[in-house]
N, C-alpha and C positions, 0 to 999 in steps of 0.2 A: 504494500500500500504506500502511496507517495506520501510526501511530507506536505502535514499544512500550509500555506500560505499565513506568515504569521503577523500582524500586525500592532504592535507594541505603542500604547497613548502613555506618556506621565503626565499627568495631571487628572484629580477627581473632579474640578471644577466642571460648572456649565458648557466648558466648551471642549474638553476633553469628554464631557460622556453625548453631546449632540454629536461629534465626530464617528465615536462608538456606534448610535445610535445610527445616522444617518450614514455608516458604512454598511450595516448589517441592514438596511432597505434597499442597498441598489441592487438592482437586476441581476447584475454578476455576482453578490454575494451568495456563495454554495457555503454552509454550514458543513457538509462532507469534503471541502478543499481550501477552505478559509478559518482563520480564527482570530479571533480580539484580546487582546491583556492589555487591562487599561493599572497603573498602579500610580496608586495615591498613598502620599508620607502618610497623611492625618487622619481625615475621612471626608468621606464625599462633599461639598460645595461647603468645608471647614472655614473659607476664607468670604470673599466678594459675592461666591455664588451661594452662598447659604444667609449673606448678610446683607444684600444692597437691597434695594424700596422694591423692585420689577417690575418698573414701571415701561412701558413697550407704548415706539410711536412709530408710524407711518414715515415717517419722516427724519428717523435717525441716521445721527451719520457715522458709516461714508456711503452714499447712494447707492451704492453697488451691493450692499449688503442690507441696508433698512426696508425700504418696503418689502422686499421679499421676506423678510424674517420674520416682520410684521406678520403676514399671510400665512407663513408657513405657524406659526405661534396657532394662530383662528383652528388651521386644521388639523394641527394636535392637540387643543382643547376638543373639537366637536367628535374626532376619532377615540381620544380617551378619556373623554370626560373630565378634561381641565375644569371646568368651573367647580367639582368637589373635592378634585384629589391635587389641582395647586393651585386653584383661589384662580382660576382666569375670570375675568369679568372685563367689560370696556366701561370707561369712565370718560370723563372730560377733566383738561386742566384749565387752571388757571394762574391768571401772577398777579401778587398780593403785596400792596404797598400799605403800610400802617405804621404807628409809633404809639407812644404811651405819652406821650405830653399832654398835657390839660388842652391845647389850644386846636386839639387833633378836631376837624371837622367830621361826624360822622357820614356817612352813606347807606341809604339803603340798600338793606343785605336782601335777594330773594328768599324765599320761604326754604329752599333746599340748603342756603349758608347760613340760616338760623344759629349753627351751634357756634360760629363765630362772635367776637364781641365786637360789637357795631359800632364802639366809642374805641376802637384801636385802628377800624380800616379806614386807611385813606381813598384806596381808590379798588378796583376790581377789574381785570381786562380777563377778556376770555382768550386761550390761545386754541383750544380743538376740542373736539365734540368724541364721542364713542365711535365717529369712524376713524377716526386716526390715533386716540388712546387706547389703553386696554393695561393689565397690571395680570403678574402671577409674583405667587412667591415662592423662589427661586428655590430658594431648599429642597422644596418639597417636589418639586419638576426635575429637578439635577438626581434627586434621590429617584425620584419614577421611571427616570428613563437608563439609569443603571439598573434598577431591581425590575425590570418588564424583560432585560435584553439576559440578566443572565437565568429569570425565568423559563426563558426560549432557549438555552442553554446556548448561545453565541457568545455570551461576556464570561471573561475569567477578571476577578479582578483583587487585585495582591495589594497588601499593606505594607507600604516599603518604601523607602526613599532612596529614588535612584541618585546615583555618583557619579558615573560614567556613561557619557555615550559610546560606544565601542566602534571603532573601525578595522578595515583590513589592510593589508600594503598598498590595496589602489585606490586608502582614501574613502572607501563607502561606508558608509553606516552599519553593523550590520548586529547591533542592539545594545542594550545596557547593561551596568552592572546598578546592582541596590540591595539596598540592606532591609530584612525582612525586619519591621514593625515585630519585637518578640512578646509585647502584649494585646495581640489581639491574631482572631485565627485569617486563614487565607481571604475568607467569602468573608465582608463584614459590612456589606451595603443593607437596612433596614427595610424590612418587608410593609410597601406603602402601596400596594396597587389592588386590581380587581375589587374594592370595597374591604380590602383590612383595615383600611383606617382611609382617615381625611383630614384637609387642612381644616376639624376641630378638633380631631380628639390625638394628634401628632408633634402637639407641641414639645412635649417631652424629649421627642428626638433630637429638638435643637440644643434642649440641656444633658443627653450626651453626647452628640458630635460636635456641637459647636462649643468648643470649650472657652470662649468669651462673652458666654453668656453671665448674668451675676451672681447663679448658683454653682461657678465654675471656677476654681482657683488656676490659674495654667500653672504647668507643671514643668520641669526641665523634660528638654524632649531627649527622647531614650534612646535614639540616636546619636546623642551628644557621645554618650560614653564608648560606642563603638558600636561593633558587633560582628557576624562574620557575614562576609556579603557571597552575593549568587550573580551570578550571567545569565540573563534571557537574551538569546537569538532570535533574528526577528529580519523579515524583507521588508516591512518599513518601521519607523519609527519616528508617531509622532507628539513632539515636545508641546503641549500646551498646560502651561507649570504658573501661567501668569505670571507678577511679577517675579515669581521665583527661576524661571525662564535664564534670568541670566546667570544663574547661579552655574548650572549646566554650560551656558553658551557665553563666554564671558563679550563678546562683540556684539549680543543682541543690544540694540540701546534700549533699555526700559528701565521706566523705572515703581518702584513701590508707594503709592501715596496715600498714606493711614487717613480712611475715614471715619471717625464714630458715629454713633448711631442708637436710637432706643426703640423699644415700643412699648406702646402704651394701652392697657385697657383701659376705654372712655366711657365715663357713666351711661352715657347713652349711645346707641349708634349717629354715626354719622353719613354724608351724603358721597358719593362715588366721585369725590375732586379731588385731582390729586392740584398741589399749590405749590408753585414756587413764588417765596415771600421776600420781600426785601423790607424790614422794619427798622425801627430808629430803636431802641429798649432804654432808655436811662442808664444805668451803671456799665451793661455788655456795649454798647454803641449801636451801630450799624451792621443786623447780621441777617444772614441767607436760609434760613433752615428752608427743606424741604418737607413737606408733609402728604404721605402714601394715606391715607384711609385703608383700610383694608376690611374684610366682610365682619372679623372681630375683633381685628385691634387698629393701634394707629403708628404706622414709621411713621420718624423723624431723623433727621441725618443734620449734622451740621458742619462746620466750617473742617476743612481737612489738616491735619500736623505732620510734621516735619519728624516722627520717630522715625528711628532705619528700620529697614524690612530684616525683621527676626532670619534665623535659620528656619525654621518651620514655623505653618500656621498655629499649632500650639502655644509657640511662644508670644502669641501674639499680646499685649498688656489692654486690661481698660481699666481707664483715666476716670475717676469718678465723677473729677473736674468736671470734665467733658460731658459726662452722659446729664451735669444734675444741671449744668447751662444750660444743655438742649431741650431738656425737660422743663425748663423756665423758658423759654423762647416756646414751647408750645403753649405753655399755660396763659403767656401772653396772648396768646391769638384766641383762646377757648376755654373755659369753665368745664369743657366735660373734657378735657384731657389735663387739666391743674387738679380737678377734684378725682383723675382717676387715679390706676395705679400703673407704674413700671411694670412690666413683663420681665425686660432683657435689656442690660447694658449690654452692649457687642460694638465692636472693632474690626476691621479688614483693611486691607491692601489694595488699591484698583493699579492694575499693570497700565501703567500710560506711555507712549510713545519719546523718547528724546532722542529726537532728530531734527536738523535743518531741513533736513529734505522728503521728508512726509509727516502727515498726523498721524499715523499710522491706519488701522491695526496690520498687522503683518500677516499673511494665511497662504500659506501654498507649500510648494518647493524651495528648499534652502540651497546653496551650491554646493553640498555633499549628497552624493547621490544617497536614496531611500531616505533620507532625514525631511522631513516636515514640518514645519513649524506655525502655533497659533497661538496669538500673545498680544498684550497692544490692544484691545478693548475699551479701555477707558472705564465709561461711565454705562459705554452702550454694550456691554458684554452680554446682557443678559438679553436681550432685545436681537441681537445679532448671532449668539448661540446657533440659533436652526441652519442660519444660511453659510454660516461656514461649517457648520457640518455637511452640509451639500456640496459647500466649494470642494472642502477634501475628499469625501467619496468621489466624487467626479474627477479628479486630479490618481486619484490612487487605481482608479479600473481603468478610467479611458486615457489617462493619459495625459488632459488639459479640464477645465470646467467651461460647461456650455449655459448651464443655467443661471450664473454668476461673472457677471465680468471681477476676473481676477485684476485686470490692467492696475498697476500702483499698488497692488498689495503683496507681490512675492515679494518674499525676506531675501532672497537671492540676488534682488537688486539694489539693496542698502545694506549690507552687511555678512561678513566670511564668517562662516559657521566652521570652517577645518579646522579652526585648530583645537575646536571642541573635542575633537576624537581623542581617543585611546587607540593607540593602534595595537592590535594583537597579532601574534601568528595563527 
């Protein structure tokens, strides 16, 4: 019997398991001549994809990737019933200008911004409706479309933090070395699909894979102290590690920018807007929070810091500073999110682009052959997820991507991936 076709992802995030995901849909995927190993340090969407709002627009950038991602988002909610098992819903945004000074003029708020305080808003502009908005949370979709694929038994997926990308004498990639995570077993993606559970009663999974939530102390990561590592061989290998990316690739230019972040259960529900705010506050000054609604609770993200990016998502620190500002910048805006309660302080890293010469994100072929790379998302990673998992299935069977204009986003044209290798005999 011939040998698999093997195809090796590092990274559990959003765009390492759409990759997984949307290699195991294409046409030429044969489960009797094909396989996946996707291997993540931590656990599945530990970082940006288990922590960002999910908020999804028509209109994200870079063109080439957002409306379609958009779309593709609609028909993996209505194929798996996104709306129970990760919060898909479409809303409308808005931007929200307000301050807390006595001399603040109010506005009338319509009937759906009721839970707003009317003596804080200056002004209200609408920017899109439910055809161009729409929101999942991310967790819980990054965790479903691991746990559906190795259901199907296509996904094999390893707890380990790779160290090496591996090459041969002519230069190719031809897979990793990584050190096996020796507290936790091989399979350790949580069972969230067919009706075992939903985004209500799955919370709990965030308080244990996300270890930056506030019932979570992080702990030194267990890799620190060694351990003895393994070779996976593999005909391609691809690096979507976010900003951890360059850790692997020391010439990818990315970089790590710590965003905090809460949520909130709000005495009352609220209405499907998500808001981007710009308010004056008294003591904080001039500040940005964004605020997700969601079906039971409420993100809030605030201004981003200047921490370096830890060795691993574990390590990642929260700032209480941080969470109990953001928490005051919501309470400014709403009585039912000051009178509610904290859920979750949480923390991540969004992989952003530093280059002159593109905004990134980076998706295709790297100039070592078999090596692929997808990194460089930004803000829009979670939004954009589906359609580069499309760019790379299409790049890995046929050869180039038809559904996707790639133009400006192969990592092969801004940056040498060789000298990442390990060469072996």
């Amino acid at each position: 019997m011939s040998k698999k076709q093997t195809t090796v992802i590092v990274g559990g995030g959003i765009i390492g398991a759409s990759a997984a995901f949307f290699i195991s849909r294409h046409p030429s995927f044969d489960p009797q001549n094909h396989e996946i190993v996707l291997i993540e340090a931590v656990a599945p969407a530990c970082s940006a994809s288990g922590k960002a709002g999910g908020l999804l627009s028509k209109t994200a950038f870079p063109q080439s990737l957002g409306p379609l991602s958009f779309e593709l988002h609609a028909q993996l909610a209505k194929e798996f019933d996104g709306e129970n098992l990760w919060g898909y819903r479409r809303l409308s945004t808005l931007s929200i200008s307000g301050t807390d000074k006595p001399e603040c003029s109010p506005v009338s708020l319509p009937e759906e911004l009721g839970w707003l305080k009317p003596n804080i808003v200056e002004s209200v502009d609408y920017i899109g409706g439910p055809e161009e908005f729409a929101q999942v949370h991310p967790f819980y979709l990054t965790n479903f479309m691991l746990d559906h694929l190795q259901k199907k038994g296509v996904l094999k997926v390893l707890n380990g933090k790779v160290t090496e990308l591996l090459g041969n004498q002519d230069g190719e990639c031809i897979g990793v070395t990584y050190i096996p995570n020796p507290n936790t077993s091989s399979s350790f993606v949580p069972s969230i699909v067919e009706g075992s559970a939903n985004v209500h009663n799955v919370q709990k999974l965030i308080n244990v894979q996300g270890p930056n939530s506030q019932n979570n102390i992080p702990n030194q990561s267990s890799y620190l102290n060694g351990g003895v590592s393994e070779r996976i061989f593999a005909d391609t290998v691809i690096v979507a590690a976010g900003p951890w990316t360059k850790r692997l690739i020391s010439e990818c230019p990315i970089l790590g920018i710590k965003v905090p972040s809460i949520t909130v259960k709000p005495t009352e529900p609220v209405g499907a807007y998500a808001l981007f705010t710009d308010l004056n506050l008294g003591e904080f000054g001039r500040v940005s929070p964004e605020v997700y609604p969601r079906r039971d609770e409420i993100y809030i993200c605030g201004e981003s810091s200047d921490d370096p990016l830890p060795e691993t998502a574990d390590l990642i620190t929260v700032d209480d500073r941080y969470a109990e500002a953001i928490y005051q910048y919501g309470s400014a805006l709403s009585d039912r999110i000051g009178n509610g309660q904290i859920n979750i302080k949480q923390a991540c890293y969004l992989p952003v682009v530093d280059s002159p010469y593109t905004s990134g994100p980076f998706v295709g072929r790297s100039n070592v052959r078999n090596l692929m790379i997808a990194t460089g998302h930004t803000c829009w990673g979670i939004n954009n997820a589906p359609a580069t998992g499309l760019l790379l299935a299409e790049i890995l069977f046929e050869g180039r991507a038809h559904t996707v204009n790639a133009r400006g986003l192969t990592p092969a044209a801004f940056f040498d991936s060789s000298k990442a290798l390990t060469i072996i005999e």
